[in-house]
C-alpha positions as CSV (number, residue, x, y, z in Angstrom):
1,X,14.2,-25.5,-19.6
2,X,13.3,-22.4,-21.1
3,X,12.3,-19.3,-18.5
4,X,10.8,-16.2,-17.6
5,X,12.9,-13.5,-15.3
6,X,11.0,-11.2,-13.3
7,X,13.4,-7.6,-13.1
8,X,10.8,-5.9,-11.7
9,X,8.0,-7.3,-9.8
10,X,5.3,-4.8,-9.6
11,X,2.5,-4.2,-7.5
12,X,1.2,-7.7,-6.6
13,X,2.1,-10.3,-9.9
14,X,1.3,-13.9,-9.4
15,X,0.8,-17.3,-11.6
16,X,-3.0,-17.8,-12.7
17,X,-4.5,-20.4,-14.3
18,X,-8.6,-21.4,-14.1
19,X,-8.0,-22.6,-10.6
20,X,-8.7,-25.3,-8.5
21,X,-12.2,-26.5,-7.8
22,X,-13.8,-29.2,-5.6
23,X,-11.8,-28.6,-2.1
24,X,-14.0,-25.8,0.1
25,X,-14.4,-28.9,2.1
26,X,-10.9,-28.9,3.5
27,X,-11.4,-24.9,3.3
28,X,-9.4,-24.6,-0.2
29,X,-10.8,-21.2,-2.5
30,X,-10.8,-21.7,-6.1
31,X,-8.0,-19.1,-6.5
32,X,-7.5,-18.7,-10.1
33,X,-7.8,-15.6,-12.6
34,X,-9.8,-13.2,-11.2
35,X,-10.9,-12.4,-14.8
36,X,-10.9,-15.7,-16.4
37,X,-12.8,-14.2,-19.6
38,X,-9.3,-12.2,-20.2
39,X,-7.2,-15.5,-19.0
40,X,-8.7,-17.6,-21.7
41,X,-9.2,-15.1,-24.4
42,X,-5.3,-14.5,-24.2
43,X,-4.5,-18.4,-23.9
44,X,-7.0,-18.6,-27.5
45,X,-5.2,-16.1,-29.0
46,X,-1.6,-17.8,-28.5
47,X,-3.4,-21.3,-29.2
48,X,-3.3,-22.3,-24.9
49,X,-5.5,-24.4,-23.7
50,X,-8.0,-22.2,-21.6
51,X,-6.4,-23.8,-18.6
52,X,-2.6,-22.5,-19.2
53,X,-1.1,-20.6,-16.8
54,X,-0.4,-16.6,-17.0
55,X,1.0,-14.3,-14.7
56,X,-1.9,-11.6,-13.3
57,X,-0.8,-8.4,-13.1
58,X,-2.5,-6.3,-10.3
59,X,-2.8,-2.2,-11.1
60,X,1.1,-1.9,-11.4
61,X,2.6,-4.5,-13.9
62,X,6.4,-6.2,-13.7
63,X,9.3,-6.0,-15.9
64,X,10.4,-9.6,-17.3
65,X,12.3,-11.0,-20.2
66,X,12.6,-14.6,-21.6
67,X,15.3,-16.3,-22.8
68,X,13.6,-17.7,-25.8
69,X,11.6,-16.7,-28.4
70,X,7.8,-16.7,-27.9
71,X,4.7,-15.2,-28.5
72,X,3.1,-13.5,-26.2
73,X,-0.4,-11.5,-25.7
74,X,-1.3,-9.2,-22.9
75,X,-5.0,-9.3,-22.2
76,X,-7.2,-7.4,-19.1
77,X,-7.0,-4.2,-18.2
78,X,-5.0,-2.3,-21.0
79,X,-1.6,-1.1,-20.2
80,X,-0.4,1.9,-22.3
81,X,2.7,2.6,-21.0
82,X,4.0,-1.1,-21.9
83,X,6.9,-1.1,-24.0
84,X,9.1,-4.2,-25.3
85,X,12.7,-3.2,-25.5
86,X,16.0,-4.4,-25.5
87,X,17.5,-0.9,-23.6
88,X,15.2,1.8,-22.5
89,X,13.3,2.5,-25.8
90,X,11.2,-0.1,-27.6
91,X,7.9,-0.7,-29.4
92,X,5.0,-0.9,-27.6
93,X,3.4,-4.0,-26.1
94,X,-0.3,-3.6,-27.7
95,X,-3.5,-4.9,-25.3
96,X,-5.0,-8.5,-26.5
97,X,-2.7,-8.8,-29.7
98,X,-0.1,-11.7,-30.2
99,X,3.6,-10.5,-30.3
100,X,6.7,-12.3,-31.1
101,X,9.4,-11.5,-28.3
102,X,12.9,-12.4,-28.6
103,X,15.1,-14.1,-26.1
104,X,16.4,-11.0,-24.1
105,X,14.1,-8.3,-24.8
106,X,12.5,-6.7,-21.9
107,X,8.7,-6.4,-21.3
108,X,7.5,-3.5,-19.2
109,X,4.0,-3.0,-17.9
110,X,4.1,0.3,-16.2
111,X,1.0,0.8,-14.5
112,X,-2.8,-0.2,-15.5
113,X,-5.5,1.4,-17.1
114,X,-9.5,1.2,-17.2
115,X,-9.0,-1.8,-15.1
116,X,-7.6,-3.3,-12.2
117,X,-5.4,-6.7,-13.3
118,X,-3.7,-7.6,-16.4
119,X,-2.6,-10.8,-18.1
120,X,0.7,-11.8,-19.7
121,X,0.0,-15.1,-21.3
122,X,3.0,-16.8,-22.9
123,X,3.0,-19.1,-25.9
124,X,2.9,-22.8,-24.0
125,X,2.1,-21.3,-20.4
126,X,4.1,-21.2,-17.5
127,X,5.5,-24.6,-16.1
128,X,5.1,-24.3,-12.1
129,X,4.3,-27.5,-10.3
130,X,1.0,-28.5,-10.2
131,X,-0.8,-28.1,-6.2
132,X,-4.7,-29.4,-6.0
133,X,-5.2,-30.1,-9.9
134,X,-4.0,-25.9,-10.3
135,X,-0.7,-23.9,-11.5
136,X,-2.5,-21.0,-9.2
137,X,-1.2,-19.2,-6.5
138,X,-3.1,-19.0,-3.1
139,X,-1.0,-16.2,-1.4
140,X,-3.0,-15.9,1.5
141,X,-2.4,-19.8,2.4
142,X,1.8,-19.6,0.6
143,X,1.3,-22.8,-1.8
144,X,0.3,-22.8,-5.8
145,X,2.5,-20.7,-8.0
146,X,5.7,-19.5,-7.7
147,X,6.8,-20.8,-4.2
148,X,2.9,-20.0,-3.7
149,X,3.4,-15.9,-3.2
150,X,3.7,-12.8,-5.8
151,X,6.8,-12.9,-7.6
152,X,9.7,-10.8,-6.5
153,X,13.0,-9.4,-8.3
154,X,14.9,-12.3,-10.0
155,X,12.7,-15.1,-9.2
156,X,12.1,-17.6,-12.5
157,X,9.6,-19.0,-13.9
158,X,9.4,-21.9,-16.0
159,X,8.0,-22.1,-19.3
160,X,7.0,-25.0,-21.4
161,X,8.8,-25.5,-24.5
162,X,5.4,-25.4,-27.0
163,X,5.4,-22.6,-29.3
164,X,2.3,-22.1,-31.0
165,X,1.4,-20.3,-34.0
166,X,-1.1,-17.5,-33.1
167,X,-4.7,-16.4,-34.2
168,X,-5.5,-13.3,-35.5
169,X,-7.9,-10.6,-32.9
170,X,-10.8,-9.3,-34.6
171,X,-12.3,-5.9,-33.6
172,X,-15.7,-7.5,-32.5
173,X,-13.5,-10.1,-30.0
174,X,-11.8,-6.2,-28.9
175,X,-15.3,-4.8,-28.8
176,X,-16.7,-7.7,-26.7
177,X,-14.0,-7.9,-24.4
178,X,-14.4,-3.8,-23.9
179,X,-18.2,-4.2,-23.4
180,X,-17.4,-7.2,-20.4
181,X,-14.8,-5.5,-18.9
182,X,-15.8,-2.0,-18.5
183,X,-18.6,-2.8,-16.8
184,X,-19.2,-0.5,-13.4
185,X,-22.5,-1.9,-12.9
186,X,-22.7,-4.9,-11.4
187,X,-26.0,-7.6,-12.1
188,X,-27.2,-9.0,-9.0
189,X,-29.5,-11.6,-7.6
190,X,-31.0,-12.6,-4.4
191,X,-28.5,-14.5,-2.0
192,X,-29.0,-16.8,0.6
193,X,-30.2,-14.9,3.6
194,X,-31.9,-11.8,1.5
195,X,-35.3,-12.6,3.0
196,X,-33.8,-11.9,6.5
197,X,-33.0,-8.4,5.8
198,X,-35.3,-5.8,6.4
199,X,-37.5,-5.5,3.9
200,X,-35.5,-2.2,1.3
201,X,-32.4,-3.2,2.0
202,X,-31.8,-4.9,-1.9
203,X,-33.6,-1.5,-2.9
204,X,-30.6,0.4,-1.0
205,X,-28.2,-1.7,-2.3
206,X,-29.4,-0.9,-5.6
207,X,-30.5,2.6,-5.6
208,X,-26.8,3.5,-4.0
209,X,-23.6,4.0,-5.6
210,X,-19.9,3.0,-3.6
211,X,-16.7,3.2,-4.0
212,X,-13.9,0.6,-3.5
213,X,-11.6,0.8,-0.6
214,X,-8.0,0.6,-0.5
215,X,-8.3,-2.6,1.2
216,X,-9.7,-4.6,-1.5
217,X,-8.0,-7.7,-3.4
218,X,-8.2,-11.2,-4.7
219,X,-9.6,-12.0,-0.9
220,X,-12.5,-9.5,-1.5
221,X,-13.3,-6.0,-2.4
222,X,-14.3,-3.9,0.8
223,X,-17.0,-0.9,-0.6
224,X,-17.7,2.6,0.8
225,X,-20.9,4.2,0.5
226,X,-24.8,4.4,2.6
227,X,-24.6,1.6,5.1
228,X,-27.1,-1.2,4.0
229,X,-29.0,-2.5,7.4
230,X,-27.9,-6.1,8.2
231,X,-30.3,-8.4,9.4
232,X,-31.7,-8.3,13.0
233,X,-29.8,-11.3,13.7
234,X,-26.9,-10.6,11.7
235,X,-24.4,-11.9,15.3
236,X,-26.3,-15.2,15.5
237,X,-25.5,-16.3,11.9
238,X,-23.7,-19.4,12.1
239,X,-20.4,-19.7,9.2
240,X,-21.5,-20.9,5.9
241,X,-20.2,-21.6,2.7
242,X,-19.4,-18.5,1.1
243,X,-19.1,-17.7,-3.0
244,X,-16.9,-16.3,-5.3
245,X,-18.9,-12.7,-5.9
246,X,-20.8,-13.0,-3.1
247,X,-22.2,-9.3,-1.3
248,X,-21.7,-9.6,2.3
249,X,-22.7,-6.9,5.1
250,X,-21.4,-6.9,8.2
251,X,-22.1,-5.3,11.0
252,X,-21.0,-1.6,9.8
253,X,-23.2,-2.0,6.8
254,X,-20.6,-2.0,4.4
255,X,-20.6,-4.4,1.5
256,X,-17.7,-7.0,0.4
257,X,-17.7,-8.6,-2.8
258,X,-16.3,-12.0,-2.2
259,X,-13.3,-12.3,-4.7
260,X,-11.3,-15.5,-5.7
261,X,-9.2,-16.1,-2.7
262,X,-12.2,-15.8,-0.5
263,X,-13.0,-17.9,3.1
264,X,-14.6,-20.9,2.0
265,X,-16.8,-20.1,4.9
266,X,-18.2,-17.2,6.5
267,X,-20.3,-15.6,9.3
268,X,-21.3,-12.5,7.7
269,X,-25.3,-12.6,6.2
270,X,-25.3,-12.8,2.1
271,X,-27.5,-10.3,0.9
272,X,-27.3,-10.5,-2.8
273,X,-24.3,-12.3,-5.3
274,X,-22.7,-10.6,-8.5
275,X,-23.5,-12.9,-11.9
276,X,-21.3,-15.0,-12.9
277,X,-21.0,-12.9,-16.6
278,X,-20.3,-10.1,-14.3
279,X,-17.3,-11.3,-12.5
280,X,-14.6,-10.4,-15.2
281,X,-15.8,-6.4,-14.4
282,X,-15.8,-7.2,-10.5
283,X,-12.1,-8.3,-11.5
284,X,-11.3,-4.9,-12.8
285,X,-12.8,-2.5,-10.3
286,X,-9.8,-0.2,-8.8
287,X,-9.8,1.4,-5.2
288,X,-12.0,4.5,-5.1
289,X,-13.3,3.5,-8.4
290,X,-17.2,3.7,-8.4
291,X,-19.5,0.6,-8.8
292,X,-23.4,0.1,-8.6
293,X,-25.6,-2.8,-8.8
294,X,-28.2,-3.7,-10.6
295,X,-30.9,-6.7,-10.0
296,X,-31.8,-9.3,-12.4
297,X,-33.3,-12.5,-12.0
298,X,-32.1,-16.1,-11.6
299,X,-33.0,-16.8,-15.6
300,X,-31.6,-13.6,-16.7
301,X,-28.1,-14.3,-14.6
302,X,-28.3,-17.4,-16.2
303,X,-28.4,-16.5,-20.0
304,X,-26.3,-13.8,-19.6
305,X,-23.6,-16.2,-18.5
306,X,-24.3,-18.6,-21.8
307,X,-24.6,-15.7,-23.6
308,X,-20.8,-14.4,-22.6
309,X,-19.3,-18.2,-23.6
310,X,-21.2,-18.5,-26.9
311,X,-20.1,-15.3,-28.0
312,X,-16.4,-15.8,-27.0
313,X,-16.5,-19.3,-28.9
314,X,-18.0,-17.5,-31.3
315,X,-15.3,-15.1,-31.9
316,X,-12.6,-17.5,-30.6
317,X,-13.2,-21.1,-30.5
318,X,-10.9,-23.0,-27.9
319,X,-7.7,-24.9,-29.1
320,X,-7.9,-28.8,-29.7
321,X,-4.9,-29.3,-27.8
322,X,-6.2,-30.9,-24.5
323,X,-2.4,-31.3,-22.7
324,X,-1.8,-30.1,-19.7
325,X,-0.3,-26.6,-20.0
């Protein structure tokens, strides 16, 4: 079976696909691409089902080489040191472009740009066993994946043996993907328990800018910035289901957006919850990057999140080919 070799592993690299859904009851996340737009704008491009999995980069990309021929397209956060080589010089890997590799060339990321994660989509996806319906990893609970952690120096990775013949990009589909991802202010609404907060504390969170910690990752992204008063009651809240983008404050006032690994459950009051067109941007936001919110309301979150699809069907319309990939 054909494969992918990891020589270098970067930062934090791990299988993605679209991730698992239906199983918060047994306390299961939806894992997945953090940035699904950039996930199935890459899988379009090689002619993937949406659903094929990638490898997702995280601010400091891997070296790997296959040892077949096969397109491939890098999508995300742009990486402009990324280089595709044979020895130590090469051509350069361009951002959200098909590119035929050969068998034995090397592919190196180097480190991110404009954006926290990156995604290497190969031509076919990558063929790691199926957990919960989903190729994707859940490193915090070890299964889904690659042995269900990041990769590490000379793991493998199984590919599938389709080959596609690739699409074309268009600058609008670069332009579109630009205007979702550079985002660094996020659309709100009201969540669950924002009518137990005192009564500015939406205006604080929106009249504030913050900064990302160091601690943040796929489990959530920990902010910095004016503490935003929890509720009265904020102890007594019993756990709850929690969502992916969900703003949480604790107890030191301190936000969390909820990422893709979240608890399925949580004690912590929900004061507001990023859009759902506005996750792909919560996907690339890099510790001590800057990031302010913004309030919309249920209807506008609502179009903005058809608007995002129709536009990317517009520009890219999804494959016919419903296999499993």
């Amino acid at each position: 079976m054909p494969s992918l070799r990891v020589i270098e592993p970067g930062l934090f690299t791990t299988v993605q696909d679209l991730g698992r859904t239906g199983h918060s009851a047994i306390g299961v996340p939806p894992s997945g691409a953090f940035d699904a737009l950039s996930l199935i704008a890459g899988n379009r491009l090689l002619n993937n089902p949406d659903h094929a999995a990638a490898l997702e980069c995280t601010l400091l990309g891997p070296t790997v080489t296959l040892d077949r021929d096969a397109w491939v397209c890098l999508t995300g956060a742009p990486c402009p040191n990324a280089r595709i080589a044979a020895s130590d010089f090469g051509r350069p890997l361009p951002w959200c472009e098909p590119t035929r590799i050969h068998a034995g060339e090397l592919m190196r990321f180097g480190g991110l740009s404009d954006g926290a994660r990156s995604y290497l989509c190969v031509s076919g996806g990558l063929d790691v066993p199926l957990v919960l319906n989903s190729r994707s990893t859940l490193a915090t609970a070890g299964f889904g994946g690659h042995h269900g952690r990041p990769l590490r120096k000379d793991d493998t990775i199984p590919l599938t043996t389709a080959d596609h013949r690739p699409r074309s990009p268009s600058n609008n589909l670069h332009n579109f993907l630009r205007s979702q991802l550079g985002r660094r202010t996020l659309r709100i609404v009201p969540s669950l328990h924002a009518e137990r907060f005192p009564a500015d504390a939406l205006d604080r969170l929106t009249s504030a800018e913050f900064s990302v910690g160091d601690q943040s990752n796929r489990v959530g992204l920990r902010l910095n910035g004016p503490a935003i008063p929890p509720p009265d009651l904020a102890g007594s809240f019993d756990s709850e289901p929690t969502v992916t983008g969900g703003v949480q404050i604790p107890g030191d006032g301190q936000p969390i957006i909820l990422g893709v690994d979240r608890p399925t459950t949580g004690g912590y009051p929900l004061l507001a919850c990023v859009i759902r067109a506005d996750l792909p941007a919560t996907a690339m936001l890099r510790p001590r990057g800057r990031v302010r919110f913004e309030p919309v309301t249920l209807e506008e979150a609502r179009r903005l999140s058809t608007d995002q699809r129709r536009t990317l069907d517009t520009l890219l319309a999804p494959c016919d080919d419903g296999a499993d990939a």
